[in-house]
C-alpha positions as CSV (number, residue, x, y, z in Angstrom):
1,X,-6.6,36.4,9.5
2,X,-5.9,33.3,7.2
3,X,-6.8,29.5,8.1
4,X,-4.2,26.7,7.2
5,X,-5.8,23.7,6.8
6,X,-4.1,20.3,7.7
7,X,-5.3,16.7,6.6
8,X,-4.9,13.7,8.8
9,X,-2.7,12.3,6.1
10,X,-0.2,15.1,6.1
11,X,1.4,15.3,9.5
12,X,4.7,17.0,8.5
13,X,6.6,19.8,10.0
14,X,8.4,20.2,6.4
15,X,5.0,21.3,4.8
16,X,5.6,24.0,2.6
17,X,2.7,26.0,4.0
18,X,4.3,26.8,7.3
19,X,6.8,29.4,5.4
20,X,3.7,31.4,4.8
21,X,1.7,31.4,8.5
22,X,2.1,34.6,10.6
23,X,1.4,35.4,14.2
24,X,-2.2,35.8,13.7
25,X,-3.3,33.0,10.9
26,X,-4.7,30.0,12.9
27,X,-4.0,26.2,12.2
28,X,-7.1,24.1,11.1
29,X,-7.4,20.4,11.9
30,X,-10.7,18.3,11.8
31,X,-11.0,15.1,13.2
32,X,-14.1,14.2,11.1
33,X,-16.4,11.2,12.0
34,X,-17.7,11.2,8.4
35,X,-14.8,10.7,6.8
36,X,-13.8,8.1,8.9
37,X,-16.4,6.2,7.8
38,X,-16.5,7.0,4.2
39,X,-15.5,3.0,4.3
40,X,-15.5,0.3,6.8
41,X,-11.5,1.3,7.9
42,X,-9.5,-1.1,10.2
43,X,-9.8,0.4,13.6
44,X,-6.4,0.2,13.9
45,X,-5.7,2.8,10.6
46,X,-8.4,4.9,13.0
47,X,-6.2,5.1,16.0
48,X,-3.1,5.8,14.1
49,X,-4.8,8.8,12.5
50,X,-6.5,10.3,15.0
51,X,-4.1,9.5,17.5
52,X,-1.3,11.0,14.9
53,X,-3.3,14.0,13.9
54,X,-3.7,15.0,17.7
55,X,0.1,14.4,18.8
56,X,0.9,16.7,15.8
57,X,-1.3,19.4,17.2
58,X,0.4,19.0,20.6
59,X,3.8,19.3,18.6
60,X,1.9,22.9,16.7
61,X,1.1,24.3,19.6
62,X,4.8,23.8,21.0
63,X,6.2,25.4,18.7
64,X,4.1,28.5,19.0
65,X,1.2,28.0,16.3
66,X,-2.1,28.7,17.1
67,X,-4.1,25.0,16.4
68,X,-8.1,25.0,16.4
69,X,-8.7,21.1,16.7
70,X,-11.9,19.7,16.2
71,X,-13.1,16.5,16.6
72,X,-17.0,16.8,14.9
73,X,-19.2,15.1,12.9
74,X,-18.3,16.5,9.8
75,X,-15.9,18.6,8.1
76,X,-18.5,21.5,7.6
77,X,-19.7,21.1,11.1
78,X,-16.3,21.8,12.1
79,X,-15.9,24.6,9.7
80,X,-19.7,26.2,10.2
81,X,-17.7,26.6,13.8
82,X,-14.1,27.5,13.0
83,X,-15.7,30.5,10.8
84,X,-17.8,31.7,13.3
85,X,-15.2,32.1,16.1
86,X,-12.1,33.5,13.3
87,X,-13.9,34.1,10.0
88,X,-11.2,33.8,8.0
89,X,-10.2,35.5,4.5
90,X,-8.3,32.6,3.2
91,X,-7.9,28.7,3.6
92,X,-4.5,27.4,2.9
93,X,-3.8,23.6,2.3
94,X,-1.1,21.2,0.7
95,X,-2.4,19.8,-2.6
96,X,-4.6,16.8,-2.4
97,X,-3.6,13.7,-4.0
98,X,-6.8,11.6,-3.7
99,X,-9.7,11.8,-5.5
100,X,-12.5,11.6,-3.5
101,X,-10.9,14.2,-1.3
102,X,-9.9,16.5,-4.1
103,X,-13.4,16.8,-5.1
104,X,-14.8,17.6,-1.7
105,X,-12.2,20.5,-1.3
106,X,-13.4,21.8,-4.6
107,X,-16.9,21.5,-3.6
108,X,-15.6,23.7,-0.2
109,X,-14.0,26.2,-2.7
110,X,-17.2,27.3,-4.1
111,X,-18.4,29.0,-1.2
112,X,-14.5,29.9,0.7
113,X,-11.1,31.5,-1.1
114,X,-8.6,28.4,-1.5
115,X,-5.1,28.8,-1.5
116,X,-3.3,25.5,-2.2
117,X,0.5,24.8,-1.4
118,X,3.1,22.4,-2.7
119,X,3.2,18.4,-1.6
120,X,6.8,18.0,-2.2
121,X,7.3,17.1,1.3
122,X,5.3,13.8,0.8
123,X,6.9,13.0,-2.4
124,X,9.9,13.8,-4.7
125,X,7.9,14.7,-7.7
126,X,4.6,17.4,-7.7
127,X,1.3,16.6,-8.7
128,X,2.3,17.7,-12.2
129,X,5.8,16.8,-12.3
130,X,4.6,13.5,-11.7
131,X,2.4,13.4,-14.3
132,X,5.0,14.7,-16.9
133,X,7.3,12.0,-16.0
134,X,5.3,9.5,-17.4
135,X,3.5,11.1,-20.5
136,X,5.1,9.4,-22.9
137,X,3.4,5.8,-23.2
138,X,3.9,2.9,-22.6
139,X,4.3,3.7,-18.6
140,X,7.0,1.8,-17.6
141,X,8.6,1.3,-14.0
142,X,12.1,0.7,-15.2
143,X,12.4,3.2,-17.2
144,X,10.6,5.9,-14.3
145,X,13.0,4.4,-11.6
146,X,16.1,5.1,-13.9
147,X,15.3,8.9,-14.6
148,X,14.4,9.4,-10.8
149,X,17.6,7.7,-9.9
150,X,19.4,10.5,-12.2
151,X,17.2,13.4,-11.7
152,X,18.2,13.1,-7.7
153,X,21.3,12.1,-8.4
154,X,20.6,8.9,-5.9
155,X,22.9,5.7,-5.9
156,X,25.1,6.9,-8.9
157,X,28.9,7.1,-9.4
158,X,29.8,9.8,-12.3
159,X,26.6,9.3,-13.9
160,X,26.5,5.3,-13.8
161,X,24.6,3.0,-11.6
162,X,26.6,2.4,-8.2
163,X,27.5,-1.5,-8.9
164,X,27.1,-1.2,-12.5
165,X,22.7,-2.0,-12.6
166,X,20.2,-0.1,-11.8
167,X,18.4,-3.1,-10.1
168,X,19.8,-5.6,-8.0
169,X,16.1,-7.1,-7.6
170,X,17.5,-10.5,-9.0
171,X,19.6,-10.9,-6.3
172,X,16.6,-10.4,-3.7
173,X,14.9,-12.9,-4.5
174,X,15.8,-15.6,-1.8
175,X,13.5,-18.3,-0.7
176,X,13.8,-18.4,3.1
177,X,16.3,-21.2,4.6
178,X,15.4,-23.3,8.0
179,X,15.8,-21.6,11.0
180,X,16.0,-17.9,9.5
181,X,15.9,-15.5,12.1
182,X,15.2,-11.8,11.7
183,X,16.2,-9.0,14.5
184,X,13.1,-8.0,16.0
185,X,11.1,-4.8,14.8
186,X,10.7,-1.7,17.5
187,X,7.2,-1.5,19.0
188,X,6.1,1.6,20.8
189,X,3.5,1.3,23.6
190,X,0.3,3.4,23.6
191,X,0.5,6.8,25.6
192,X,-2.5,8.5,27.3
193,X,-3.0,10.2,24.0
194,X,-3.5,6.8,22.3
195,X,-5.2,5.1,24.6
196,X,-8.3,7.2,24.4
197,X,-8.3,7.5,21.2
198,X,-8.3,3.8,21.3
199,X,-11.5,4.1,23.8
200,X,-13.1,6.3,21.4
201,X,-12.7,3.7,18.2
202,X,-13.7,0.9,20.3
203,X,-17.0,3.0,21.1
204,X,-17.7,4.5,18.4
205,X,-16.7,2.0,15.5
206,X,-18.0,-1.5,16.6
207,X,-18.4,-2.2,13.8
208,X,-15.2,-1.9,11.6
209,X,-13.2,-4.3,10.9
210,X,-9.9,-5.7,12.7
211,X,-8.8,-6.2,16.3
212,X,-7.9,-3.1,18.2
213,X,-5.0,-3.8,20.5
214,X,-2.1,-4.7,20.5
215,X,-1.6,-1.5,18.6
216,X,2.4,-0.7,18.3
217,X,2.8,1.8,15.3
218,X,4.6,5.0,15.6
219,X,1.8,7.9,16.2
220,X,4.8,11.0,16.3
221,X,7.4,12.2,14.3
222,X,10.2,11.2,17.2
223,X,8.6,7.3,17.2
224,X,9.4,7.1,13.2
225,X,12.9,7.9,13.3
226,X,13.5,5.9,15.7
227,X,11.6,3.3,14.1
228,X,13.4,4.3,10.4
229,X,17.0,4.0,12.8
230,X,16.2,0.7,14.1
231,X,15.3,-0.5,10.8
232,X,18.4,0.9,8.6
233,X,20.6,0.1,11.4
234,X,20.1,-3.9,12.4
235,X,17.4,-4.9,9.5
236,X,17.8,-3.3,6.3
237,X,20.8,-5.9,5.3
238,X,18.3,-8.8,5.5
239,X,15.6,-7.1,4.2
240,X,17.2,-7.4,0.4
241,X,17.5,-10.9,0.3
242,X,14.6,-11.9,1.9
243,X,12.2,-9.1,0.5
244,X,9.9,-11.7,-1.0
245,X,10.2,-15.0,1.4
246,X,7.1,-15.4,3.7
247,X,7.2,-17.3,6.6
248,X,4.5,-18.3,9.4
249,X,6.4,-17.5,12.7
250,X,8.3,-14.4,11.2
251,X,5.2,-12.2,9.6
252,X,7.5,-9.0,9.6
253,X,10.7,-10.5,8.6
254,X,12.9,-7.6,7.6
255,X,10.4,-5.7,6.4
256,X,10.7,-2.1,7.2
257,X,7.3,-1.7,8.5
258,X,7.7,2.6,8.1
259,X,4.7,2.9,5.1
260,X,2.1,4.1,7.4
261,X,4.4,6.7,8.9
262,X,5.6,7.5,5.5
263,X,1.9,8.1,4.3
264,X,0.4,10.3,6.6
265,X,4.1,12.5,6.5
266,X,5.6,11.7,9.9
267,X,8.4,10.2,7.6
268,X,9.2,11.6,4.3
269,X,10.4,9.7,1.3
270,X,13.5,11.5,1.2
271,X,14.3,11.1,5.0
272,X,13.6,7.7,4.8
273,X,15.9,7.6,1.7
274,X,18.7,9.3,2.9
275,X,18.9,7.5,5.9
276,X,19.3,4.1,3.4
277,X,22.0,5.6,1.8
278,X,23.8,6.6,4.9
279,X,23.3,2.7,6.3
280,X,26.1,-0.1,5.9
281,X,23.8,-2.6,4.8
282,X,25.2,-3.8,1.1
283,X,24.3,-2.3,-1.8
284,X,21.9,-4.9,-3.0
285,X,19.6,-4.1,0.1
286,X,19.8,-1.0,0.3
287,X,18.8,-0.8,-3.7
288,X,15.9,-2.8,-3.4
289,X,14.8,-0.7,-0.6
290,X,15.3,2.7,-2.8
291,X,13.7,1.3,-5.2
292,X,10.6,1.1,-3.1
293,X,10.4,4.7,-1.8
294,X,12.2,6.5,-5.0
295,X,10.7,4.4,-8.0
296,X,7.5,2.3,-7.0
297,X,6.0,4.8,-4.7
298,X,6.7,7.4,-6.9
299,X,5.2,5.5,-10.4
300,X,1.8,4.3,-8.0
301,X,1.5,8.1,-7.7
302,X,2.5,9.1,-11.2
303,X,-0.4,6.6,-12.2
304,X,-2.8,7.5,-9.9
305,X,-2.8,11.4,-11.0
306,X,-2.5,10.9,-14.2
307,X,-5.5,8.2,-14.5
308,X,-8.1,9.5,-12.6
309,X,-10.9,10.3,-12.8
310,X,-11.6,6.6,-14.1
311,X,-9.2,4.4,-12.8
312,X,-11.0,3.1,-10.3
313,X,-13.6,1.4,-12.4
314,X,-11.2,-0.9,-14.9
315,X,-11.8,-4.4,-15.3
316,X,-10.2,-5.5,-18.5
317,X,-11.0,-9.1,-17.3
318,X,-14.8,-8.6,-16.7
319,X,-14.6,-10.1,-13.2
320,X,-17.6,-10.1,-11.1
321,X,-17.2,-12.5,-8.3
322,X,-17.1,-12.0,-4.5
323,X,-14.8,-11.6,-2.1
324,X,-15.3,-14.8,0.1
325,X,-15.9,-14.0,4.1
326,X,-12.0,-15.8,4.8
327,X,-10.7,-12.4,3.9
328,X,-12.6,-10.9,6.7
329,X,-11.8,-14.0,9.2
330,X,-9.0,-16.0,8.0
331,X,-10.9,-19.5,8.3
332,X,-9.9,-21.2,5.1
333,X,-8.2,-24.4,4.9
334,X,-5.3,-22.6,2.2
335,X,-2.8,-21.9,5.0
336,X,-1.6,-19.1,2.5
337,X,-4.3,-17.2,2.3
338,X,-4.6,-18.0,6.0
339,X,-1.4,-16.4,7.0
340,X,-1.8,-13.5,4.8
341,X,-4.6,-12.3,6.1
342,X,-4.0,-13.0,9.7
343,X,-1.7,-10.2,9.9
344,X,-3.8,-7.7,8.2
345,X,-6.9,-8.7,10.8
346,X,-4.3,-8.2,13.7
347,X,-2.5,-5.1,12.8
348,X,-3.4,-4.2,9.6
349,X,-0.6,-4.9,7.6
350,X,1.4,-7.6,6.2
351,X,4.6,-6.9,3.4
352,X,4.2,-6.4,0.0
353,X,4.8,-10.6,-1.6
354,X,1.9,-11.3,0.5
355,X,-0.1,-8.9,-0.9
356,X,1.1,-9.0,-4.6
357,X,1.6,-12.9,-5.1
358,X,-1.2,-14.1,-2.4
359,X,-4.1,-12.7,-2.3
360,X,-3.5,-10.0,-5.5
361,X,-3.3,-13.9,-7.2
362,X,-5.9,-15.5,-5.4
363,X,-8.5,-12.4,-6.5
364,X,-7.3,-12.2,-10.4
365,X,-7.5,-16.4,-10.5
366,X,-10.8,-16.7,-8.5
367,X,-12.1,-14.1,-10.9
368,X,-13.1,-11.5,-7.9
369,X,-14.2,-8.2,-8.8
370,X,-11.4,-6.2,-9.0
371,X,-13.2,-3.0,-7.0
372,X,-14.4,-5.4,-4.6
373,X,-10.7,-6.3,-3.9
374,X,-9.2,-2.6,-4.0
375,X,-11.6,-1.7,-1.5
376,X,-10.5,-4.8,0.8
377,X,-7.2,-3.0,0.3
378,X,-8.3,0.3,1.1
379,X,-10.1,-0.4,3.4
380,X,-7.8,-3.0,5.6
381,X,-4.2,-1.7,5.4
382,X,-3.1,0.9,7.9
383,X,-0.9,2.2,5.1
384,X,-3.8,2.5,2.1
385,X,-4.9,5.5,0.1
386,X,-6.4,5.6,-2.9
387,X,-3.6,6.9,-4.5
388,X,-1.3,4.0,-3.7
389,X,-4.7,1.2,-3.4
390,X,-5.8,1.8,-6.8
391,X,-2.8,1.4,-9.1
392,X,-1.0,-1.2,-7.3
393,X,-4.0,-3.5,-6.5
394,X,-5.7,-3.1,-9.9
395,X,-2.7,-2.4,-12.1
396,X,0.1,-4.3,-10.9
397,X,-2.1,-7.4,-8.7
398,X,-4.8,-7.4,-11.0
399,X,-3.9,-6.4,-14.5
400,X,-7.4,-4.9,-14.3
401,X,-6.2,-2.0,-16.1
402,X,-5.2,-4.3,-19.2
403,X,-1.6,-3.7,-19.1
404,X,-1.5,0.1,-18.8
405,X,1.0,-0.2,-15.2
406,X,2.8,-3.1,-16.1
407,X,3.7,-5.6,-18.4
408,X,2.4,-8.8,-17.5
409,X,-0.3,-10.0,-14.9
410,X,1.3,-11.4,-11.8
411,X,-0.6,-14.4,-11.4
412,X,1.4,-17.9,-9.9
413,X,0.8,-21.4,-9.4
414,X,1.0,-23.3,-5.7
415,X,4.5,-24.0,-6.3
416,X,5.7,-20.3,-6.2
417,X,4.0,-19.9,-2.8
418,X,5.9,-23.4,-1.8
419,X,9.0,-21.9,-2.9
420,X,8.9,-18.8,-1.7
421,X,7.6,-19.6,1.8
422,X,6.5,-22.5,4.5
423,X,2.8,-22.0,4.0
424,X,2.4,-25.0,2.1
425,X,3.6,-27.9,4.4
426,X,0.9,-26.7,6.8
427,X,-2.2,-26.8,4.1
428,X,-4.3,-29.3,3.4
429,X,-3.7,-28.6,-0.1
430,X,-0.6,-30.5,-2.0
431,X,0.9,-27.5,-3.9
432,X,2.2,-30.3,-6.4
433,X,-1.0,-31.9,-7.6
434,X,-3.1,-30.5,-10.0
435,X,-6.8,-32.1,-10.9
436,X,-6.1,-34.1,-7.4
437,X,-9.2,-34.0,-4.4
438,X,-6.1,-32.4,-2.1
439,X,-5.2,-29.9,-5.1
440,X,-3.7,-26.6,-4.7
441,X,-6.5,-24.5,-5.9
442,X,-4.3,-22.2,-7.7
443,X,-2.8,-24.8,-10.0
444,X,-5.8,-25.6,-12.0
445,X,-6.9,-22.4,-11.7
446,X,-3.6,-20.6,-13.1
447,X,-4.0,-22.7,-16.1
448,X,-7.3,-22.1,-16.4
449,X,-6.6,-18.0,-17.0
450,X,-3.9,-18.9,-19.5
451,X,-6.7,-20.9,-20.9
452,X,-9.0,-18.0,-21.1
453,X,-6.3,-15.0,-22.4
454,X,-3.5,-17.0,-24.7
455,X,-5.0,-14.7,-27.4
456,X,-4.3,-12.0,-25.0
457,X,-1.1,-12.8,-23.9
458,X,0.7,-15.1,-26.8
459,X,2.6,-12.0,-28.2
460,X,3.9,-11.2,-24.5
461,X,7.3,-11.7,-24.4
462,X,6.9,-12.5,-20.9
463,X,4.1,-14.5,-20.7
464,X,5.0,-16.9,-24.2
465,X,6.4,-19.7,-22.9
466,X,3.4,-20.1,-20.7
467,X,1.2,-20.1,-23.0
468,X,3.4,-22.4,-25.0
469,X,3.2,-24.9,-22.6
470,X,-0.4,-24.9,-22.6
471,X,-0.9,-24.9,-26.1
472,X,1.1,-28.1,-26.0
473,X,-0.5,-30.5,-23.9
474,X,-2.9,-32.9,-24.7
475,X,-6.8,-31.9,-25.0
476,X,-7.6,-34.5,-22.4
477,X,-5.2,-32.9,-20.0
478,X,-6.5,-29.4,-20.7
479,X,-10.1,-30.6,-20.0
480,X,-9.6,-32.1,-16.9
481,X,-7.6,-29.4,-15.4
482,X,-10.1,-26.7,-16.4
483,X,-12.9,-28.8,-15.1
484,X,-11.0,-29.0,-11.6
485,X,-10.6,-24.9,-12.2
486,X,-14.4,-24.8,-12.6
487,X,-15.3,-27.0,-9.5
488,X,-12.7,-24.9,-7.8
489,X,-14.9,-21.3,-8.3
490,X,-17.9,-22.9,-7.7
491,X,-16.6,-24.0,-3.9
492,X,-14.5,-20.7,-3.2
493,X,-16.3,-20.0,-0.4
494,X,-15.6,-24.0,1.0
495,X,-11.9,-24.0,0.8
C-alpha cells in the first residue's frame, strides 16, 4: 500500500499523480493547524483552504479514491496516525514549489520513502524547465513572455505575433472616465461545508488578521469555471483597457478575480488560458490577460526557483523602517492607501496597480523594510505564496533585489495615482503640491529617492530623464523638497 499526499495548495483533478494510484493506495490530506499559523494569514485565505481542501476530498471520494482526511495539529500528528492505521511503503506528492515547505518535506524524507511527481498541472513550465528558461542573465520578462508565447504556440499566426506585437500593454493603459461601469463579478454563497469551516476560523484564529464574512470566493472546481466563464464571457473586454485604473466605488473593476482559484489548482493556467483565447473580447484584452497567466506568472516562478535559498533576504536599498499600523486598519488620511487596503482587510484581495504602484510605492519611498512588506503580502492576500510574494513584492515593487527581476524600480509621484484613479479628490493631500502643509507625501518623497540613487540609476535608460530633471533644478529647490521628504518619514505613522 502506497500513500499519495495532497497539499492544500494543489486541489487539482489533473495532478499527474492520480495516473499512478491503484485500488488499494490511499489518498493523504492534512488540514494542519501548525501550518496555518506558520504566519498571521487572513482568515479569509483560511476558509478558502480548508474549505477548498475538504470539498476536494468530497470530490476524491466520488470518484472512487480512498481519502484519509485529517484535520490535526500538525502534519506529523497527522502522519504518527495515518502510519499506524495503513503503514505505508511509499509517499507520493507533486513537487513543491515553496521553500519553507520544500524543506519540511525533505526533513519528512529522512525517516519515510518519497516519491515526487510532476507540477505541470499548476504551471506550463517544471521546476527545472523553469529555471532553464531563464539561465541566461540578464532575466528579462519580455524576452521570457516571447519564448513562452512560441514554445506553446499561444496568440501566434505563422510564427508572428497575432496583431503584429507581442504586447499590447500600451494600449491598456487607460485612466478611468466618469461614470465607468463594470459588469458585476459572480459571487458564490457559503455552503454547509464553508460555513463551519468559517465557525472553526472564527474560533480558533481570533487573532488573525481581516474580516471573516462576507466571504464569496469559489471553494470547488465547478464554482471556478463558472467564475473563469463569467469573467471571459461579459468582463474580459474591459479588463484590457482598464487593467491599471483604480476607482473607489468599483474595487474589482474588470479584474478577473480567478488568482486564488488558480493557486491552490482548482483552475489551471492553461484552462484559464484557453478559455481567453476562445473569448471574443479583442485582442488587446485578451493579450494583456495572457500575458498575466503565460508570461508574469510564469517569470515570478522562474525567479522564485531559481533564487532561493536567499531571495527572501535582499535589500539592495538598506531599508529598515516599519510598516505603519494603517496597513492593518486603513485609518490614514491618504485616501490611496486608504482604499487599497480596505479591500485587502475585507476580502483579502485588491488587483495588481493597487498593489504595484500603491502600496509596493508607498513601502520602497517610505523606506519600509522590504521583508516586513513581503510578509504583509504573504500574509494578507488570499492569492499569496511565497513563490509568487517574494519576487513580485521584492523584485518588481521594491527593487530590493537591485535590478535582478526587472529593470527599473517602480516608484511614482502623487500625480500618477491622480491619473490613474479618483483617490485623490477625496485626500486631504493635494497630489499637485510638493513642499506644501497639504502635500502629497509621495511627491517629495519620490524626489527624495532619486536624490539618494542618481548614481545608481543615471546610466538607466529608463530612469535618465528623471534623474536629469533633478540634477537640473536649483539647490534651494532640492533642499526644501528633501526637507519636506525628511519631515514626511518622521510622521509616517501621522498621515
Amino acid at each position: 500500500m502506497r500513500s499519495f499526499w495532497i497539499f492544500g495548495n494543489q486541489l487539482s483533478h489533473e495532478l499527474e499523480l492520480f495516473s499512478h494510484i491503484e485500488d488499494d493506495d490511499v489518498i493523504v490530506m492534512i488540514e494542519a493547524t501548525s501550518r496555518a499559523m506558520w504566519r498571521k494569514y487572513h482568515k479569509q485565505k483560511l476558509v478558502l483552504i480548508f474549505s477548498a481542501m475538504r470539498h476536494f476530498a468530497d470530490e476524491l471520494r466520488d470518484k472512487g479514491y480512498m481519502v484519509d482526511y485529517h484535520e490535526a495539529d500538525s502534519f506529523q500528528d497527522a502522519w504518527d496516525d495515518h502510519f499506524t492505521r495503513y503503514e505505508p511503503e511509499e509517499i507520493h506528492y507533486t513537487a513543491i514549489t515553496d521553500a519553507a515547505m520544500e524543506k519540511k518535506l525533505h526533513q519528512f524524507g529522512k525517516k519515510h520513502k518519497l516519491v515526487e511527481h510532476l507540477d505541470v498541472p499548476f504551471f506550463y513550465l517544471t521546476k527545472q524547465e523553469a529555471v532553464d528558461a531563464i539561465r541566461d542573465a540578464p532575466w528579462r520578462m519580455d524576452r521570457f513572455y516571447r519564448q513562452m508565447r512560441k514554445r506553446f504556440e499561444v496568440l501566434l499566426e505563422d510564427g508572428k505575433p497575432r496583431g503584429g506585437k507581442w504586447s499590447f500593454d500600451a494600449d491598456n493603459r487607460q485612466p478611468p472616465k466618469d461614470g465607468l461601469t463594470f459588469p458585476a463579478p459572480i459571487h458564490f454563497r457559503p455552503d454547509a461545508i464553508t460555513k463551519d469551516v468559517i465557525e472553526k476560523v472564527e474560533r480558533d484564529f481570533t487573532d488573525h488578521p481581516g474580516d471573516i464574512t462576507p466571504f464569496v470566493w469559489p471553494v470547488t472546481r465547478s464554482e471556478a469555471r463558472r467564475a473563469l466563464k463569467r469573467f471571459v464571457k461579459e468582463r474580459l473586454e474591459m479588463f484590457g483597457p482598464y487593467q491599471d485604473a483604480m476607482l473607489t466605488d468599483n474595487q474589482d473593476m474588470s479584474h478577473s478575480l480567478l488568482s486564488s482559484s488558480i493557486n491552490i489548482g482548482l483552475l489551471t493556467p492553461d484552462v484559464v488560458v484557453q478559455a481567453a483565447l476562445e473569448s471574443d473580447a479583442p485582442l488587446a484584452s485578451v493579450e494583456g490577460f495572457v500575458r498575466q497567466i503565460l508570461g508574469w506568472r510564469e517569470y515570478m516562478r522562474a525567479v522564485y526557483v531559481a533564487s532561493m535559498p536567499g531571495y527572501e533576504s535582499v535589500n539592495t536599498f538598506k531599508h529598515e523602517r516599519d510598516l505603519p499600523h494603517y496597513f492593518w486598519d486603513a485609518e490614514t488620511d491618504m485616501n490611496c492607501i486608504h482604499q487599497s487596503v480596505k479591500p485587502v482587510i475585507e476580502k483579502a484581495h485588491n488587483h495588481h496597480i493597487q498593489r504595484l504602484m500603491v502600496l509596493g510605492n508607498f513601502a520602497t519611498l517610505f523606506e519600509v523594510s522590504p521583508q516586513q512588506t513581503s510578509d504583509w503580502f504573504n500574509e494578507m492576500y488570499i492569492d499569496a505564496y511565497d513563490w509568487v510574494v517574494l519576487p513580485n513584492v521584492l523584485g518588481m515593487a521594491l527593487h530590493a533585489d537591485g535590478g535582478k527581476l526587472a529593470t527599473k524600480p517602480y516608484i511614482a509621484s502623487g500625480k500618477y495615482i491622480d491619473r490613474m484613479s479618483d483617490y485623490c479628490k477625496g485626500c486631504k493631500y493635494n497630489p499637485k503640491h510638493t513642499t506644501e502643509d497639504d502635500a502629497c507625501p509621495f511627491n517629495a518623497l519620490y524626489w527624495n529617492f532619486i536624490d539618494k540613487h542618481e548614481e545608481r540609476f543615471e546610466k538607466n535608460q529608463r530612469m535618465k530623464m528623471m534623474i536629469r530633471n533633478w540634477q537640473g533644478r536649483d539647490d534651494a529647490v532640492k533642499a526644501d523638497i528633501l526637507a519636506k521628504a525628511r519631515q514626511t518619514l518622521d510622521d509616517t505613522d501621522s498621515l
